[in-house]
C-alpha distance (Angstrom), angle and dihedral (degrees) to the residues before:
residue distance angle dihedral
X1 . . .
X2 3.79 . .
X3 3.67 115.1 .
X4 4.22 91.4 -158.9
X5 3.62 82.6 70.7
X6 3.91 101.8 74.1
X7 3.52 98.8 98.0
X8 4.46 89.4 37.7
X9 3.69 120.9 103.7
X10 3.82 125.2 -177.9
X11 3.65 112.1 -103.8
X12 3.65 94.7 -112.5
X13 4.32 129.6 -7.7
X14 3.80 124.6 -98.9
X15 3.75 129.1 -131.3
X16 3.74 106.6 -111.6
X17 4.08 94.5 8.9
X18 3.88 107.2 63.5
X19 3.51 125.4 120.8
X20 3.86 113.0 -87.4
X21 3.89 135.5 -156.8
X22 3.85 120.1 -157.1
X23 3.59 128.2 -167.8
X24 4.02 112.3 -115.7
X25 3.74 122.0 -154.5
X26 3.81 105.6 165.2
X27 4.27 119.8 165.1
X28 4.14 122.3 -104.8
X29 3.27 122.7 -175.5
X30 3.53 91.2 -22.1
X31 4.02 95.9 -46.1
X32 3.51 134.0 101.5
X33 3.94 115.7 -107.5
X34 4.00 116.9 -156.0
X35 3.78 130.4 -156.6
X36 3.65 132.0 109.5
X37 4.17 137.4 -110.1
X38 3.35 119.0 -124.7
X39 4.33 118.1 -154.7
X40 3.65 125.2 -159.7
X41 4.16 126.9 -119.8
X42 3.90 102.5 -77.0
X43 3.08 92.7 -126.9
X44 3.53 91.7 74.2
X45 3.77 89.1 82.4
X46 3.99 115.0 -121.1
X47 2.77 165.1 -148.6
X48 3.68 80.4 135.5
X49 4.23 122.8 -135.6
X50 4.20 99.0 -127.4
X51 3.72 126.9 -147.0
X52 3.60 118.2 -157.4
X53 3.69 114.5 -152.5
X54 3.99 132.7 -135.7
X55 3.53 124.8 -165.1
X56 3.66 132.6 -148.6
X57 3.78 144.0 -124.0
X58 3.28 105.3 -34.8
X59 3.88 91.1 -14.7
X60 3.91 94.6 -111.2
X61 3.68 90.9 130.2
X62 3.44 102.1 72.6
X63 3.81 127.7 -165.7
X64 3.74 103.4 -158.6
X65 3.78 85.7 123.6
X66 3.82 83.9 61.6
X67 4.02 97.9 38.8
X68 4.50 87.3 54.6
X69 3.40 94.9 43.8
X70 3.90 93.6 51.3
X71 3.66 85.5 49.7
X72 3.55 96.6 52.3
X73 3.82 85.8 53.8
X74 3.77 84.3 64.2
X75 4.18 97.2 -92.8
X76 3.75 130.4 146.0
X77 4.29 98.8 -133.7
X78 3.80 122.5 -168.0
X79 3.77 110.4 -166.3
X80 4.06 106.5 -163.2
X81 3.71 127.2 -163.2
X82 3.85 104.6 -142.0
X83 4.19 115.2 -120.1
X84 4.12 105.0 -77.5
X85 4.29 83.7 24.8
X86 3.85 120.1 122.4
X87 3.30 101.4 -36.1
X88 3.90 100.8 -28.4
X89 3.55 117.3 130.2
X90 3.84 134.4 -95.1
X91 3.51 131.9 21.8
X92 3.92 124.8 -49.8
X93 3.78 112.1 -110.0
X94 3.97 129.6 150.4
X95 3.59 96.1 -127.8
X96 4.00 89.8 61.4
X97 3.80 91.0 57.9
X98 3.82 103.4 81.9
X99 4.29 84.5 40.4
X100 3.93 93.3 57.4
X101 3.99 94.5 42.9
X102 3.73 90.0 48.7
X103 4.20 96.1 42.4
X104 4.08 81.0 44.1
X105 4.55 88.2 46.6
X106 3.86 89.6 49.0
X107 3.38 106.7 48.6
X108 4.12 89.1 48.8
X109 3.90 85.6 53.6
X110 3.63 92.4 44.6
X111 4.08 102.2 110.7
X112 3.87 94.0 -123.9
X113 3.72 101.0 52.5
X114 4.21 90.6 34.8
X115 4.01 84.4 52.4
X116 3.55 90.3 47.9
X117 3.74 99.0 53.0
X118 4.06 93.5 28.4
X119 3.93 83.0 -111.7
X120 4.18 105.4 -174.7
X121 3.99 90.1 -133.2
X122 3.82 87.8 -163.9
X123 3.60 96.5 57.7
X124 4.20 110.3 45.9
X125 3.96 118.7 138.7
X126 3.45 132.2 -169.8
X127 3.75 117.9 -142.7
X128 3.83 126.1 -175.4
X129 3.87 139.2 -177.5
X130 4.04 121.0 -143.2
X131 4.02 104.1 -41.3
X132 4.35 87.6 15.6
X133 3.66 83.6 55.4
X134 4.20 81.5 58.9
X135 3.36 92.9 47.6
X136 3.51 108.2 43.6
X137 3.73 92.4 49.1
X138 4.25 82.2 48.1
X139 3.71 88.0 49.4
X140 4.04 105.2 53.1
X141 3.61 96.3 78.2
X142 3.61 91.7 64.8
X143 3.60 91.7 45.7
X144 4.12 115.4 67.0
X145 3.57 96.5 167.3
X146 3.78 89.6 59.4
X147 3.71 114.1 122.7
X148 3.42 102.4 -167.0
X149 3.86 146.1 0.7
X150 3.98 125.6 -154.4
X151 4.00 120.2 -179.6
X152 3.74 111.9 -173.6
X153 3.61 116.7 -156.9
X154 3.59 85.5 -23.8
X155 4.09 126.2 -157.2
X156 3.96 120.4 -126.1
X157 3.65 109.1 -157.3
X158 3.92 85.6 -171.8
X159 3.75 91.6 54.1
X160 3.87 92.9 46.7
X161 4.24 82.3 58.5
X162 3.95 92.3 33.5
X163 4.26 87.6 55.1
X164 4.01 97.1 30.5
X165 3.44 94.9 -109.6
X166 3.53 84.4 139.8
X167 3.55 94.1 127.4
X168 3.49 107.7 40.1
X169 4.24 72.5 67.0
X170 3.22 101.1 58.0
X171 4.03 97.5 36.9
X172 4.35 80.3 55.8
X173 4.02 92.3 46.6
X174 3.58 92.9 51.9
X175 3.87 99.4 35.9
X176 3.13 109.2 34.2
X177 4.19 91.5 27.1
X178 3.54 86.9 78.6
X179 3.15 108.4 115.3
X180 3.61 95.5 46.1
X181 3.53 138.7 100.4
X182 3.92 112.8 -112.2
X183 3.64 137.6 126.4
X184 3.42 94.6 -123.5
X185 4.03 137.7 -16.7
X186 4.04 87.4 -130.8
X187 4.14 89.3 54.8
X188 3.80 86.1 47.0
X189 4.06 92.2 42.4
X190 3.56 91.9 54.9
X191 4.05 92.6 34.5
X192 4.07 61.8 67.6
X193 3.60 109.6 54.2
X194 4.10 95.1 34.0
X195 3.33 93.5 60.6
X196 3.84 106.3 29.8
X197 3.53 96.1 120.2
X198 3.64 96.6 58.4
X199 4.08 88.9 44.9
X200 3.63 91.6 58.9
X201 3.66 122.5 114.5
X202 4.00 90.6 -158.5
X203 3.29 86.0 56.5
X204 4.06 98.6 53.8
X205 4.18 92.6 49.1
X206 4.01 94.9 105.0
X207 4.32 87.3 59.9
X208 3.50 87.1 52.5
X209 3.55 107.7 50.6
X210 3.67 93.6 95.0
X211 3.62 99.8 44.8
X212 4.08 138.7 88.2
X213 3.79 97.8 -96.5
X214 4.31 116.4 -170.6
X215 4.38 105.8 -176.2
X216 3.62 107.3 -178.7
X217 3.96 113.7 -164.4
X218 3.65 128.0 -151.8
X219 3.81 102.2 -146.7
X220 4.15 96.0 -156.3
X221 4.18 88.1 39.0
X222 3.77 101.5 147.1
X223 3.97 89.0 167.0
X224 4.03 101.4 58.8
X225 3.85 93.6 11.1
X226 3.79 102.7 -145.1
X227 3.62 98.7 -138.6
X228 3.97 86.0 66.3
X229 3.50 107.9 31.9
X230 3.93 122.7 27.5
X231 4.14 96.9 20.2
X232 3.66 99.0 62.5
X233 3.63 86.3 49.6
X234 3.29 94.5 53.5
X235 4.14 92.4 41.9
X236 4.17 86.1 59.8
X237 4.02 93.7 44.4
X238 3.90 84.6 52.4
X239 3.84 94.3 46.1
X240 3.68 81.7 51.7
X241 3.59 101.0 56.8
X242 3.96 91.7 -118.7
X243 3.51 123.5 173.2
X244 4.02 84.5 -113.3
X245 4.20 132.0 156.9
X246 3.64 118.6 -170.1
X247 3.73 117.3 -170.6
X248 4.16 117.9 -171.9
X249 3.73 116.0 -150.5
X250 3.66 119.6 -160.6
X251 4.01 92.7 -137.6
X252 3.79 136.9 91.6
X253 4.05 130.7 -88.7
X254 3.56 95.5 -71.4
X255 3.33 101.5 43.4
X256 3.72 91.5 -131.3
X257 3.94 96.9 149.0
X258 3.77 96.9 49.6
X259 3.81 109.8 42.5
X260 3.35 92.0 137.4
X261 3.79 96.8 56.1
X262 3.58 90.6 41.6
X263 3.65 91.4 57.2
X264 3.74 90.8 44.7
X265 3.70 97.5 57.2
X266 3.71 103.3 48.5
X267 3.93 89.0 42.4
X268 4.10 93.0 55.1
X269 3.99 89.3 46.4
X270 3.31 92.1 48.3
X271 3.92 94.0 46.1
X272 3.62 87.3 47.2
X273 3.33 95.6 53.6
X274 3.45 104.5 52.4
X275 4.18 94.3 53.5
X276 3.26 82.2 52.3
């Protein structure tokens, strides 16, 4: 992998080595979760590092930017739609996050499908945006073989409750949750404030202390201000003596004015990682 490649092309494609997308469909909880895998040219030799990818609330910030660049640095990338996503099956709750990303983590690690797409089982990361960056932090303690974890300007449902931002929630869930298949946003709100405890980030720092952490702030963040949610994460992981990286970006939630950087700082981690 070289990270100085994400913005690098080949000059031209090459019968039987060309980059490749593939559609996923893999079953969570019973429901069938869409997205697609993208592979790197071959002759980017492999086995290849692989990033699995975690959308946000509702998942109209899309890092596909992120996912092609990765894959031009010679990464396997599997974007996921979460359960009641774009198309994916079931309805949307928070509590089903963490079980989708780690039904999506396993099956890449299984032998079979790693063999199949030259998968480097010792090297997988999971990287998510806003509520992703939630969930993937949520997910690593059911995933040991994990290499890495990167949250970028991640949401804290805990926080939101902790800071009474309890309404800015809902007002998002049932704007912005459009588009979304749920039953209701009030069953998903309090889906929400039952298990808010559980969601928290701050509350998942001890299962984290021993692993390769990436938190990416977004300085002007007025969706998961980083003063309440991502920096007092990142104050217990350094406490702890965690192998952690924090990066500040001077850009809003989405990240929409610094792609490049964005794209920059998760490659070189990840690169750096790796060669250990």
């Amino acid at each position: 992998m070289k990270a100085d490649n994400a913005f690098t092309e080949f000059e031209e494609d090459r019968e039987g080595s060309s980059p490749e997308i593939y559609e996923l469909n893999i079953v969570s909880g019973g429901c069938h979760i869409y997205g697609y895998l993208l592979t790197p040219d071959k002759r980017i030799g492999g086995p290849y590092p692989t990033v699995i990818m975690s959308h946000g609330f509702p998942g109209y910030t899309t890092n596909n930017d992120l996912e092609l660049a990765l894959m031009r640095m010679g990464c396997v990338v599997i974007h996921m739609n979460h359960r009641g996503a774009w198309g994916s099956e079931g309805y949307y709750l928070f509590t089903n996050l963490k079980d989708d990303l780690t039904a999506v983590a396993k099956w890449a690690h299984n032998p079979a499908i790693s063999e199949q797409y030259d998968i480097d089982t010792e090297n997988i990361f999971l990287v998510g945006h806003s509520m992703g960056g939630q969930t993937v932090l949520n997910a690593a303690k059911e995933l040991p073989f994990i290499r890495g974890v990167a949250a970028l300007a991640a949401y804290d449902i805990g926080a939101a409750f902790r800071y009474r931002m309890e309404k800015d929630l809902f007002l998002m869930i049932e704007t912005e949750g459009q588009c979304l298949k749920m039953t209701s946003a009030s069953d998903v709100f309090e889906n929400a404030l039952i298990n808010q405890q559980e969601l928290s980030i701050l509350n998942r720092y001890e299962a984290l202390t021993d692993r390769n952490v990436l938190l990416v702030e977004a300085a002007l963040d007025t969706v998961a201000p980083p003063d309440l949610m991502l920096r007092p994460l990142a104050a217990k992981l350094g406490e702890a003596g965690a192998p952690i990286k924090f990066e500040s970006i001077k850009t809003n939630h989405s990240f929409v004015g610094q792609r490049m950087k964005l794209t920059e700082t998760v490659g070189k981690w990840i690169e750096e990682i790796q060669n250990g």
